[in-house]
N, C-alpha and C positions, 0 to 999 in steps of 0.2 A: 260371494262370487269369487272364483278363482280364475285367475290373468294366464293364459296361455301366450308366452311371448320367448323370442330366441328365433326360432324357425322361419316364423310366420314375416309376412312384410307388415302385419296388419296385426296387433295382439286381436287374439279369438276371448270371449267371454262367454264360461257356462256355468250354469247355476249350480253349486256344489251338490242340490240334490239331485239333478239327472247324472254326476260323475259315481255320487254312492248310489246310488239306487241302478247304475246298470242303465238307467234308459241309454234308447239310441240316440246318436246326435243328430239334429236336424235338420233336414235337406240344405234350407243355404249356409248352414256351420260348414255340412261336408263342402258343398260347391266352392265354399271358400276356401276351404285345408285343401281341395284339389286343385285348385285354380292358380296357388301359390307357386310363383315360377322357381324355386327352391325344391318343392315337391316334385314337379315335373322333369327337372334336371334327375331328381335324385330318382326317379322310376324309370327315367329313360337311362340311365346308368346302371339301377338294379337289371332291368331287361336287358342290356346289353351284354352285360356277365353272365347272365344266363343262357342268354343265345349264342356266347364265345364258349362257355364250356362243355354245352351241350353238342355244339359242333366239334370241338377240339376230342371228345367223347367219343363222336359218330365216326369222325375219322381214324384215329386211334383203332376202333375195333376194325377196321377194315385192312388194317396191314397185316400183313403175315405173322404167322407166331415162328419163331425162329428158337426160342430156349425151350427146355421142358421136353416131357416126353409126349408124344402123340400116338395115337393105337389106329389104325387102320386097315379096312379089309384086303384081302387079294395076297396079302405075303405069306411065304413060308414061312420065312423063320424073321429075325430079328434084325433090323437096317440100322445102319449109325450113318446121321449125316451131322457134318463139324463145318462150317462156312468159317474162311476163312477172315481176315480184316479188312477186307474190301466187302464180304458179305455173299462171296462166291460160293455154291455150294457145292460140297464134294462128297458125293457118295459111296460106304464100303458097304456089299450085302455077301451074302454067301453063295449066290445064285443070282443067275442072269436075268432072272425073269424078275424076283426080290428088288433088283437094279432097278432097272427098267419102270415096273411098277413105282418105285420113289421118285425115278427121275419127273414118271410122268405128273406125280401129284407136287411135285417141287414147281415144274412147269406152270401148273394150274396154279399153285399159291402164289405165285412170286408175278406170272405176268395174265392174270386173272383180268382186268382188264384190256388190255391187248388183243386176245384170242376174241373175247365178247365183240371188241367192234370190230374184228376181223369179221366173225362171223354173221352181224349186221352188214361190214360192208357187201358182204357174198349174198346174202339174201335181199338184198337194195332195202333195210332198214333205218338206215343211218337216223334219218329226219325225227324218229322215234326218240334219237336219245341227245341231238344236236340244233332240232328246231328247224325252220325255215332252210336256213346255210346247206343241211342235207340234201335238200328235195332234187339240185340236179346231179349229184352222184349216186343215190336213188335211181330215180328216169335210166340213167345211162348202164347202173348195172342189172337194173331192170330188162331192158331193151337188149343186153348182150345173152341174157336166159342162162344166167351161172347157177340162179336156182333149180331150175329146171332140169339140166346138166346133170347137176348132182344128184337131184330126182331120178334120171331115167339109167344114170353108172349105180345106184345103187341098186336099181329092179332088178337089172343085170348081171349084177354079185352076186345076187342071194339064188 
């Protein structure tokens, strides 16, 4: 027999030949190796790291890229934007339109969420990304027809 002891609260015993021959361990060995409140610390600690850096991950990709170069459609020629130490961005193009075009996708990267619940709050979606709390500025931009609005100034554009 071989003494498994350190970890456990309880030394575990398994017959040396189920350790060399590979068998599996058996249901109340495991129930006890899992049941050890040392174990349960230590998986509830492994899961936690996991779930801190998977989120620290998710967030991370979600901010803006700010160094490096980027390639995007719609420009003539070539943009340079240099943000200053506060993080302000300032753009040089060789045309107004080149400008323009960077400021707008500078806009989108940097206040990406903003615009999104702006434009929930315009269409009475809110509740969709805020739960319950939404439902009466919903109703009320519902009830004033800014979607609608929008709806019927755009028919009238085109």
């Amino acid at each position: 027999m071989i003494y498994f002891a350190g970890l456990f609260r309880h030394p575990l015993r398994f017959p040396l030949g189920m350790i060399v021959a590979g068998a599996p361990l058996t249901f109340a060995a495991l129930a006890l190796l899992l049941l050890d409140p040392v174990w349960i610390v230590l998986a509830v600690l492994v899961g936690s790291a996991i779930a801190f850096m998977a989120a620290r991950q998710y967030l991370l990709a979600s901010l803006p890229r700010v160094e490096g170069e980027l390639r995007i459609g719609g420009l003539q020629h070539s943009v340079e934007v240099v943000r200053d130490s506060d993080g302000v961005p300032h753009v040089r193009a060789l045309c107004p339109e080149d400008a323009y075009c960077a400021l707008g996708f500078l806009h989108a990267q940097d206040r990406l969420w903003q615009m999104e619940y702006q434009r929930r709050v315009a269409l009475g979606e809110v509740a969709e990304i805020l739960g319950p709390r939404g439902i009466p500025l919903d109703v009320f931009m519902r009830t004033v027809g800014v979607r609608q609005a929008a709806e019927q100034t755009w028919i009238s554009m085109a």
